[in-house]
N, C-alpha and C positions, 0 to 999 in steps of 0.2 A: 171636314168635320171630324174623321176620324184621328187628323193630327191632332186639331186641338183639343180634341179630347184625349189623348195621349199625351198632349202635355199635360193638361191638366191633373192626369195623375202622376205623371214625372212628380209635379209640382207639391209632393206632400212632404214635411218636415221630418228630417229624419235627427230624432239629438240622440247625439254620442259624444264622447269626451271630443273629438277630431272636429264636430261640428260646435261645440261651445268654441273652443279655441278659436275657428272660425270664423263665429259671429263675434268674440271679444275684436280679433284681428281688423275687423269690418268697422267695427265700432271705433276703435283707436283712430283706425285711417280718417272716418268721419271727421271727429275730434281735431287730428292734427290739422284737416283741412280747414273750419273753421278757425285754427288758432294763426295759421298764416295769412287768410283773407283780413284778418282785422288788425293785425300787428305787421310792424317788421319797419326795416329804413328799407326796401327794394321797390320798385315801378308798383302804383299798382296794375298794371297789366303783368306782370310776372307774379304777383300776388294771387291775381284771380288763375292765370293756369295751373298755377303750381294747385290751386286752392283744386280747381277742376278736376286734376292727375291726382290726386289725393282722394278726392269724393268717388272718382271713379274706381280706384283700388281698394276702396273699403265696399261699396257697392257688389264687385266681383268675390273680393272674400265672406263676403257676409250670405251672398246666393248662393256662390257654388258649395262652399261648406252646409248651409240649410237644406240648400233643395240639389243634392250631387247627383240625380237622376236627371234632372233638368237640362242633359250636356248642350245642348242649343242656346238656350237662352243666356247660360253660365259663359259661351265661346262668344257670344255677342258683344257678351261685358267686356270680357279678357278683351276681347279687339277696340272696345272702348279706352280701356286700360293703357292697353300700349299706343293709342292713337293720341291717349292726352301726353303719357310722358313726351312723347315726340314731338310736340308742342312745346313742353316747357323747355327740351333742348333748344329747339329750336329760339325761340324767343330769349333764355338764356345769351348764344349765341350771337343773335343779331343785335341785343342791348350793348355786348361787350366790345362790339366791332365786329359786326357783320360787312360791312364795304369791303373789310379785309381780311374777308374769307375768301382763299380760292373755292373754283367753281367745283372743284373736283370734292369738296365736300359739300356744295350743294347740291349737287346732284346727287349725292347718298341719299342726301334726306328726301328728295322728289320720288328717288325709286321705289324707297321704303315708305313713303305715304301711297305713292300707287300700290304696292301689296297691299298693303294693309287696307285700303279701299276694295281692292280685290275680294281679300277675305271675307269683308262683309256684307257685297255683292252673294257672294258662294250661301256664308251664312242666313240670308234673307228669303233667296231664292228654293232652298232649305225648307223652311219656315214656309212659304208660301205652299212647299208641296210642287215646285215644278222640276225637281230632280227625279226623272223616271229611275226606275229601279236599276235598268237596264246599265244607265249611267251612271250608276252611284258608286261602283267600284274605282271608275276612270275620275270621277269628282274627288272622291276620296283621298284619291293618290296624290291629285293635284292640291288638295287642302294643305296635308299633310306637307310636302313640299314646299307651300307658299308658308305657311309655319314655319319652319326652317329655316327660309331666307330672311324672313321677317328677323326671327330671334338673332339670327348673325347677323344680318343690318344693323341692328339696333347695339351691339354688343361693336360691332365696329365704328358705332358714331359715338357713344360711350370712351373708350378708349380715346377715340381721336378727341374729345373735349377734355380729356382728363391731361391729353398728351400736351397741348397747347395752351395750359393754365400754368401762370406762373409760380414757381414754390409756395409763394405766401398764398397764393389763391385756391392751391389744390388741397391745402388745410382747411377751408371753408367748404368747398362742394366735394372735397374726397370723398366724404362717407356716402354722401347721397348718392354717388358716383357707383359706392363700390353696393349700395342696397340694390342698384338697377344691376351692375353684372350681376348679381346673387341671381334676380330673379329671373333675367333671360337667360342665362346659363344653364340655369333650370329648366326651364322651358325648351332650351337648344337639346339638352342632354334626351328630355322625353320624345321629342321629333325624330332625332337620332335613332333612339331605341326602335321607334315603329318604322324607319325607312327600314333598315338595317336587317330587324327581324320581321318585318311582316305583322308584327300583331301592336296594341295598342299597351302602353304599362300604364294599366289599370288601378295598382296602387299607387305609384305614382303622381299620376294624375288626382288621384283621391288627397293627396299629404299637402300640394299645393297651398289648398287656403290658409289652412291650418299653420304653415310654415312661414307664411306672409308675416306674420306678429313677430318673428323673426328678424325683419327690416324696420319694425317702429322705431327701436332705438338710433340706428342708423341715421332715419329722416330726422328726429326732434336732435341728432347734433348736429346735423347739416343744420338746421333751422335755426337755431344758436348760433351760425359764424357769423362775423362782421361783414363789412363791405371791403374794398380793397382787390375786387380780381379785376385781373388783365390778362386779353390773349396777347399770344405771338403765335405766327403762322411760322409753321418749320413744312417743308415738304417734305422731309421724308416720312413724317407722319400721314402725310397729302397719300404719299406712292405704296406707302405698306395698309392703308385705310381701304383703297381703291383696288388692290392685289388681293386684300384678305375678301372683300364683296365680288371681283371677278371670278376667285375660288371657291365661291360661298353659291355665286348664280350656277357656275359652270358644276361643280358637285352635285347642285339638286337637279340644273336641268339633265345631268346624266341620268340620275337616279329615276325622274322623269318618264325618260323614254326607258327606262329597263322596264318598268312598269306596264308601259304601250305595249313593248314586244311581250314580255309574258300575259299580258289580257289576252293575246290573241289567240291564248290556251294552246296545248298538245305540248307535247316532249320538243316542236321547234321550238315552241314558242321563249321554253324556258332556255335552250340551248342560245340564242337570239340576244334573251335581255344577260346571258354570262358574257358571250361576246361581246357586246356594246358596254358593260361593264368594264371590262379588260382593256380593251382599246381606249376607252377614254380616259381610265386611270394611264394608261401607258403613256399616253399625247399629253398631261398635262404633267406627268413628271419629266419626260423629252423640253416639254415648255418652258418647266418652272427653272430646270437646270439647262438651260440654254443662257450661255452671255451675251449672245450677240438677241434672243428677245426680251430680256432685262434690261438691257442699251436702248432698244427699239421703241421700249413700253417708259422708260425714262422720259426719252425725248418726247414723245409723242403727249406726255403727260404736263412737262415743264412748255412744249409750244400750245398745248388749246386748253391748260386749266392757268397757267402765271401768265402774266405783266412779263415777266420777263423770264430769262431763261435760266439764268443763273439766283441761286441765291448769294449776294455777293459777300454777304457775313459770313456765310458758312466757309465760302471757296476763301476767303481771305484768312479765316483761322487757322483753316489748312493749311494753308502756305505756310504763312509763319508757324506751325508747330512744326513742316515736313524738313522748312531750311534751318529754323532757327535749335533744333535739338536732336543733337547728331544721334546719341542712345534711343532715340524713338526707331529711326528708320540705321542705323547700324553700317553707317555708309559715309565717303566723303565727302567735301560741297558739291563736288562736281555730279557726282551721282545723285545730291540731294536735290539740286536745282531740277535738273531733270528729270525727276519724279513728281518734285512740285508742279511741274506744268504737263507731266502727262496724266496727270491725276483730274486737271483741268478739264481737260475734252476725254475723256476716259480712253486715252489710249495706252495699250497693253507695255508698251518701252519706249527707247527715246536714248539717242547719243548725244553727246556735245562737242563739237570740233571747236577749237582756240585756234588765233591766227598767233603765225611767227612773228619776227620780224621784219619779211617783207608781204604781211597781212594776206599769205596766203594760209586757209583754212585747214587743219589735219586732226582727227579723229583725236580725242584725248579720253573720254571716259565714255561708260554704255550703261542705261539701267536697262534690264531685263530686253536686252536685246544683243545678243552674241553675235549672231550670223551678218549684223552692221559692219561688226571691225574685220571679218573678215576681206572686205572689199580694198583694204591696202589705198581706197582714194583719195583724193585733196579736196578742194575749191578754189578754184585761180583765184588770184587778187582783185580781178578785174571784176568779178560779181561779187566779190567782199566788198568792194569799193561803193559797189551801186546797193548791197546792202544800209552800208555804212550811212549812205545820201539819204537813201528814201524811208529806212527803216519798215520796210514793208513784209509783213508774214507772208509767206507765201503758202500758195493752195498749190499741190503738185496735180492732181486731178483737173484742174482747170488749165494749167499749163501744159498738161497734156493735151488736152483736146485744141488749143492753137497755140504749139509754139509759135510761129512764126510771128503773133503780136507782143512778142514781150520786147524791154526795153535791152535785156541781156540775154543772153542764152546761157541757160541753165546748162551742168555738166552732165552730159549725156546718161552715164552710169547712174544718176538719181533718177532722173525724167527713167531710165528702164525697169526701175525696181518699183513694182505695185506699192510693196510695203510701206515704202517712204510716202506719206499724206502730207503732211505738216514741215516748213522752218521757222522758227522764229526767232529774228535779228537782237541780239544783245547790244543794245546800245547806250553807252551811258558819256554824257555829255560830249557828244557827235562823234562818239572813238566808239568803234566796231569791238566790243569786250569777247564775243563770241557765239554760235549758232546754234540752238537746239535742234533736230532732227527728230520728230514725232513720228510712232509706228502708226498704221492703220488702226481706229478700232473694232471692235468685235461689227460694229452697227456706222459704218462711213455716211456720213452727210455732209452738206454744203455748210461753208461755214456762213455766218451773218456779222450782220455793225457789231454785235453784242462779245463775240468769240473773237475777231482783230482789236474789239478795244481791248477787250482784258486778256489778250494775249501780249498787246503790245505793253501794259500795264506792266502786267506782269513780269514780263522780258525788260524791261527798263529796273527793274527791282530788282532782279536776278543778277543784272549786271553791275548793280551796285554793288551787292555783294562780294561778286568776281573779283569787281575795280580793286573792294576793299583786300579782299586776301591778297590780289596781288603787289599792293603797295606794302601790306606785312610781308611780304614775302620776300620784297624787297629790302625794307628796312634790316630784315634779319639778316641778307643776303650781304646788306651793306655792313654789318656788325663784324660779319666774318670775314669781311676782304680789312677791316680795320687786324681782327685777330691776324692772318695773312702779314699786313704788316710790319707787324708785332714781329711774327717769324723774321723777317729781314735784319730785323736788330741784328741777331745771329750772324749772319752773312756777314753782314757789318762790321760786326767783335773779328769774323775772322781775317777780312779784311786788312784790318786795324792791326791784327797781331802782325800780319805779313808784313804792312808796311812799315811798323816799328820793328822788326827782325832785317830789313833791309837798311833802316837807318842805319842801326850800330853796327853792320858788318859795315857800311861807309865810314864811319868813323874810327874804327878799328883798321881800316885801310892802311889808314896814315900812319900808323904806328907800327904793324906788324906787317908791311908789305912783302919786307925781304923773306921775312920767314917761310920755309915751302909748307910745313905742317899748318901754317896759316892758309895758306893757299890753297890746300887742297881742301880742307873745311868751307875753304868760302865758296869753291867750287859747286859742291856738295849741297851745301847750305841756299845756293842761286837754285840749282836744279827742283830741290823739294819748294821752292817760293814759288819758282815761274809754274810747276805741275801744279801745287795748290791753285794760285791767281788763274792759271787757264780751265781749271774746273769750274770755277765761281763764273769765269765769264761765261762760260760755256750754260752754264744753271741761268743767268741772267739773260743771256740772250733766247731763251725760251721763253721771259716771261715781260718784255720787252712793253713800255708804253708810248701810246700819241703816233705809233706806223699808218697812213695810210694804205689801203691797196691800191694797185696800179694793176687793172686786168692789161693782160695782153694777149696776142696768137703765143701758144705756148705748147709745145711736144710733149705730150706726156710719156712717150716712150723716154724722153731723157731725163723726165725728172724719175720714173719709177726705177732705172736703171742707176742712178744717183744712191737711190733709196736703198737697193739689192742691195749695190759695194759695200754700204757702209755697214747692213744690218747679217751681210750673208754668213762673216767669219766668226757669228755670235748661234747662228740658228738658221737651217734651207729655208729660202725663199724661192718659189716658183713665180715664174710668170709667163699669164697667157694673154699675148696681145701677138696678132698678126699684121696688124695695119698700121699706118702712119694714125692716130687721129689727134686732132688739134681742139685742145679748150680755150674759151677766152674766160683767161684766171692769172692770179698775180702767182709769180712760181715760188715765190718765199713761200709764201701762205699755204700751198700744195703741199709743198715739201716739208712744211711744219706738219702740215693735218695727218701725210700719211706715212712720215715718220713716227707719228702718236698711236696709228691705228695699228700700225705693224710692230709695233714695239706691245703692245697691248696683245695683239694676236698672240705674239710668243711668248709674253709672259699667261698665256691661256690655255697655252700647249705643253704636251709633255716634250721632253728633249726624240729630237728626232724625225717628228711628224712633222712635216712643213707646212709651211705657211704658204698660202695662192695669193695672186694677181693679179686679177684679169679687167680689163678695158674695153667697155661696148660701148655702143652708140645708138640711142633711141629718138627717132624726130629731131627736135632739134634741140636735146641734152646729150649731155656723156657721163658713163656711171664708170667708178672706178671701184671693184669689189676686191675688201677684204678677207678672206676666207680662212678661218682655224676649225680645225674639231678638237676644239681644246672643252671645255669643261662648260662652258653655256654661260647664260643667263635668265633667269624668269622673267616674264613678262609683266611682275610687279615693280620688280629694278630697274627695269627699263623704263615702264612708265614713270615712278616716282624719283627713283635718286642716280640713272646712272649717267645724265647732263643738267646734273646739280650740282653749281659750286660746292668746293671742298664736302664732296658726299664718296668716297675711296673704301675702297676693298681691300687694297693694300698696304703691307704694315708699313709705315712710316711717308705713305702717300697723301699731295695733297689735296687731291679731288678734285682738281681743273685741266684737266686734257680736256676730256671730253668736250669739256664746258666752252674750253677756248679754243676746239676743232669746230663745231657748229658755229660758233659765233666767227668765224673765220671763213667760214661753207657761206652764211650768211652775208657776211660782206663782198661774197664774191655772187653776189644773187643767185648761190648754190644752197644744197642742205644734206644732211645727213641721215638714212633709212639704216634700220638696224634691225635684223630677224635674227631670232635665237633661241635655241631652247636648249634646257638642263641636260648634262653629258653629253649632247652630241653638238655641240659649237656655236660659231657665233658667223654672220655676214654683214659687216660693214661697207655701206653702199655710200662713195660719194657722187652727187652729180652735181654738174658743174654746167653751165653753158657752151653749146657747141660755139666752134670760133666761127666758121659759115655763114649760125643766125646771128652772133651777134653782130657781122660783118653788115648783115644786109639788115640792119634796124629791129630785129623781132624781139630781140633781148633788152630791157629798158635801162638803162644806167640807174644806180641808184641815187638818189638826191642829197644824205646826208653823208658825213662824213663818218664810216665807221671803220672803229675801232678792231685791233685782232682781238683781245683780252688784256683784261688785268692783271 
C-alpha cells in the first residue's frame, strides 16, 4: 500500500516547457502510428507493428515527460518501447528474406529479447514490492547493466540491417535507421554514465522525452519511401555484429562482478572490484589483439552460423583483384598468385616452386615467407609426376601422422618443417605448371570437401595464368632469337667480304704470278682471311644447331685440365680435385658449359685473383664448383635475368651463356646452382650424374631429343 500510494503521488503532472514538448513528442508519435496502420504498399502485418513501435514510443514520451517522477512506470514503457521496435526489425527482416539470414544474427535478436524480458521481470517484480531493500543495491547494478546490453544489442542489430540493405534500399529505411541509432545511443551513453561513475544523469534522463520529437521527422521520411529493398547476407557484417555483442556482454558482465566485489564493502572490497577491473580489461585486449583468436573465432563462426564455409563471391573477387591488378598488391605474378591463395585459408605466406625441364621442382618466388628459400631444396620429378596424375592438395599434418600410407613419399625436409601445412598442385590441362607451398596459419585446422575443392579451383586458375605468362614469355623470347638472327646477317656480310677478297686474289693469280711484290701481298692477304674465317668459325661453333648429346663415362679431371691450358695464359686458374671422379655426361657439352663459367669468373675478377675448381661427389651426383670473388651478383639477377635469353651485363654481349650452359646441364639430366652476393663473389655449381649410378640404372635417360642451344 505504501508503494502504491507513492506512486500515486509520483503520478502528479508536472508542465514545463521540457514536458509540453514531451506530450506534443507523444502526440506525433500517436499520429504517425495511426497514419502507417491505415496507408502504405507494405504487409499489413509490418503495418500493424510498425503501427505498435510507434504507439508505444508516443506512449513513453508522453508519460515520462508528464508524470518524470513516475520512474517505474515510465521504465516499463521504455521497455515496451524497445520490445516493439525489435519486433518491427525483426519482422522487417524475415519479410525481406529471413531463410537467408545466418543464424548468427538470429541469435542477436533471441538474446536481446531474453534481456529485454529480463528487464521487465526486474521492473514488475519492482512494482510488486518483492525487491527487499537489502537487494536493491545488487538489483540495481544488475538493471543498470542489463540496460546496457540491451542498448548495444539493439544498436548492433541496427547497424547490421542497415549493413545488408542494398544501396537503393538503404535510401528507404536509412532514416528510420538512423532515428533508432539516435535514440539507443542515447540511452547507451546514459548506462554508461551511471556504470562508469556510480551515480544516475539525472538530467539526462530528464531531456529524453522531450528529445524524442527529434526523431518525427526522421520516421514520416522513412514512411514516404517506396518499396524495392533487398537483403544480401555478407559475413563480415555476421562476424563484426557478433564481436561488437561479445564485447558488449563481456564489458558489462565485467563491470557486473566489480560491482559484486565492491558490495561486499571495506577498503577489500574496493581494492577487489579495481583488480577484477584491470584484469579483465587486460584479457580482452590480449584477446582482441590476438591473430591466432580472430582465426579461431572466424572459423568457429563460418562452421555453426553458414551453410558453408566460404563466402564464394567475396573469395573469388579477391582473387581476381589480388592476381588481376599488380599496383594493388605491388608484387610479381609469381608473388601475386601466392598471395591469392594464402589469402584463402588465412595463411601468413606461401612459396612457389616451377618445374624445369626435367619437371623437377626449385623454389622460384616467396610471399611473406623468407626463412622458405633459405632451405636451398628441390622436389624430385618423381612426386611432380604423381602431383601431375592425381592433382591432389596435399595436407602435410596428415602425412605426418602416417607416412607410410601415401602413394609417394614426400621429401623429407618438408614432412620436417612444422611450418610447411599446405601444397597445392598447379595443373593446367594435365601439365604440372607448378606448386604452392602454404605457411601455417595463426589458428591450424583440418581441411574439408569445401577448402580441396576451392583449392584445387583455384590452383587450376592460377595455373592458367602461369600457362599464359609463360607462352608470352615465350613468344617474346621467340622474337629475340629472330632479332639474334638478324645479328648473323653480319657474320654473313663478313663472310661474304672474305670470300669475295679470295676470289680476286685467284684471279689476279693468273696474271701477276711472277711478280714477288704480288706474292708477298698474296701471302699477307691469305694470312689476314684464314685468321678472320678461323674466328667466325670459332664464334660459330659456340653456337651450333640440331647436336644431340651422347652422355658417356667421362673424366673430368681431363676435361677441367683441357679447360686450365687453354684459360691459364689469360688469367690463374686453380684446381682442387684429388680423386679420379667420373660423370656420365657428353664431354662437348662439359667443356662448352665450363669454358662459359670460367671465362665469366674471370671476366668477374680483378686481374690476378684466381679463379678455383673444385670437384665432389654427393650420393649419386657430381658437382663441379666454379669459384671467383670477383664482384657478385644480387639475388634479383639471379632470379629474373641472369639465365634469360639475351638478358647481358656486358657491353657488346649477347646474353646466352648462361642460357645455353643450363639448357646443356639440362640435357645431360644435370642443372645449374648459383650462390652470390654483391662484392664478395659468385659459386657456380654444376652437377651432373655420377657415371656408377648411371651405370647401375638410377639415372633415367631422357626421352626427348634435346637440344644444346640456339
Amino acid at each position: 500500500m505504501a508503494r502504491g500510494r507513492a506512486m500515486i503521488a509520483a503520478m502528479q503532472p508536472g508542465w514545463d516547457a521540457m514536458s509540453l514538448i514531451a506530450t506534443l513528442a507523444g502526440a506525433l508519435f500517436v499520429a504517425l502510428a495511426v497514419w502507417s496502420v491505415r496507408g502504405g504498399t507494405e504487409s499489413l502485418k509490418r503495418r500493424l507493428v510498425l503501427g505498435a513501435a510507434l504507439l508505444a514510443s508516443g506512449l513513453w514520451a508522453g508519460f515520462a515527460g508528464v508524470f518524470p517522477a513516475a520512474s517505474a512506470a515510465s521504465a516499463i514503457l521504455e521497455t515496451l518501447r524497445n520490445a516493439s521496435w525489435l519486433g518491427y526489425m525483426w519482422v522487417v527482416s524475415a519479410e525481406l528474406g529471413r531463410q537467408n539470414f545466418p543464424r548468427a544474427v538470429r541469435l542477436i535478436y533471441k538474446i536481446v529479447a531474453i534481456l529485454i524480458a529480463s528487464l521487465a521481470l526486474i521492473q514488475l517484480c519492482d512494482l510488486a514490492g518483492l525487491i527487499t531493500t537489502a537487494r536493491a543495491p545488487l538489483v540495481q547494478s544488475l538493471y543498470v547493466n542489463l540496460n546496457l546490453i540491451v542498448a548495444a544489442g539493439l544498436l548492433v542489430l541496427v547497424h547490421n540491417l542497415y549493413g545488408i540493405l542494398s544501396p537503393a534500399a538503404r535510401h528507404g529505411l536509412g532514416s528510420a535507421l538512423a532515428a533508432l541509432t539516435a535514440l539507443w545511443a542515447y540511452d547507451l551513453n546514459i548506462f554508461a554514465i551511471d556504470i562508469v561513475s556510480g551515480t544516475r544523469a539525472d538530467e539526462l534522463i530528464a531531456l529524453r522525452p522531450a528529445l524524442s520529437i527529434l526523431l518525427i521527422p526522421l520516421l514520416v521520411l522513412a514512411r514516404r519511401q517506396g518499396e524495392g529493398i533487398r537483403l544480401t547476407v555478407s559475413r563480415r557484417i555476421a562476424f563484426q555484429s557478433l564481436s561488437l555483442v561479445a564485447i558488449g556482454m563481456y564489458l558489462a558482465a565485467m563491470t557486473l562482478t566489480a560491482n559484486v566485489m565492491r558490495s561486499l564493502g571495506g577498503d577489500y572490497g574496493r581494492l577487489a572490484q579495481q583488480m577484477v577491473l584491470m584484469g579483465a580489461l587486460a584479457a580482452l585486449l590480449l584477446l582482441v589483439a590476438s591473430p591466432g583468436f580472430r582465426a579461431w573465432l572466424r572459423v568457429k563462426i563460418s562452421k555453426h552460423f553458414f551453410r558453408h564455409r566460404y563466402d564464394y563471391r567475396s573469395e573469388w573477387m579477391r582473387f581476381t583483384e589480388t592476381v588481376g591488378h599488380p599496383a594493388a598488391t605491388n608484387g610479381s605474378l609469381e608473388s601475386r598468385v601466392v598471395k591469392a591463395l594464402a589469402d584463402i585459408t588465412g595463411s601468413p605466406g606461401g612459396a612457389l616452386m616451377l618445374p624445369d625441364a626435367n619437371l623437377t621442382l626449385g623454389l622460384e618466388q616467396t610471399w611473406h615467407w623468407d626463412d622458405f628459400s633459405d632451405a636451398h631444396h628441390i622436389v624430385p620429378a618423381a612426386i611432380a609426376e604423381y602431383l601431375q596424375a592425381s592433382e591432389r592438395v596435399i595436407e602435410f599434418d596428415v602425412v605426418r601422422q602416417n607416412p607410410a600410407n601415401e602413394d609417394v613419399a614426400l621429401p623429407g625436409w618438408m614432412l620436417a618443417r612444422p611450418a610447411i601445412w599446405v601444397a597445392v598442385p598447379l595443373v593446367h590441362f594435365g601439365r604440372l605448371v607448378g606448386l604452392v607451398v602454404l605457411a601455417r596459419p595463426a589458428h591450424a585446422r583440418r581441411l574439408d570437401w569445401e577448402d580441396f575443392d576451392l583449392l584445387k579451383t583455384v590452383g587450376g586458375q592460377v595455373a592458367s595464368y602461369l600457362s599464359e605468362a609463360e607462352s608470352q614469355y615465350a613468344l617474346s623470347e621467340a622474337r629475340r632469337f629472330d632479332e639474334f638472327n638478324r645479328r648473323f646477317a653480319f657474320i654473313m656480310h663478313d663472310i661474304k667480304n672474305a670470300v669475295s677478297q679470295l676470289s680476286l686474289l685467284a684471279r689476279n693469280v693468273e696474271r701477276h704470278a711472277d711478280n714477288p711484290q704480288f706474292r708477298q701481298d698474296m701471302v699477307e692477304t691469305l694470312n689476314i682471311s684464314a685468321a678472320r674465317l678461323n674466328k667466325l668459325l670459332a664464334r660459330l661453333s659456340q653456337h651450333h644447331k640440331g647436336k644431340e648429346t651422347r652422355p658417356v663415362r667421362l673424366s673430368l679431371r681431363a676435361v677441367v685440365d683441357v679447360i686450365v691450358a687453354d684459360k691459364h695464359a689469360l688469367h690463374p686458374v686453380l684446381v682442387g680435385h684429388d680423386c679420379a671422379i667420373e660423370a656420365f655426361a657428353d664431354r662437348d657439352c662439359v667443356e662448352q658449359i665450363l669454358g662459359h663459367l670460367v671465362q665469366n669468373a674471370i671476366d668477374a675478377s680483378d686481374p690476378g685473383v684466381p679463379v678455383r675448381i673444385a670437384i665432389r661427389e654427393i650420393a649419386q651426383s657430381v658437382a663441379i664448383d666454379v669459384i671467383d670473388h670477383g664482384c657478385g651478383m644480387s639475388p634479383e639477377f639471379i632470379r629474373d635475368d641472369l639465365f634469360k635469353a639475351f638478358s647481358s651485363t656486358k657491353q657488346g654481349g649477347f646474353g646466352i651463356g648462361a642460357f645455353e650452359a643450363r639448357a646443356l646441364a639440362q640435357a645431360m639430366n644435370g642443372r645449374i646452382e648459383v650462390q652470390s652476393r654483391p662484392g664478395q663473389g659468385s659459386r657456380f655449381t654444376l652437377w651432373l650424374p655420377k657415371a656408377d649410378a648411371a651405370a647401375a640404372g638410377e639415372i633415367a635417360p631422357k626421352q626427348d631429343n634435346d637440344r644444346t642451344a640456339a
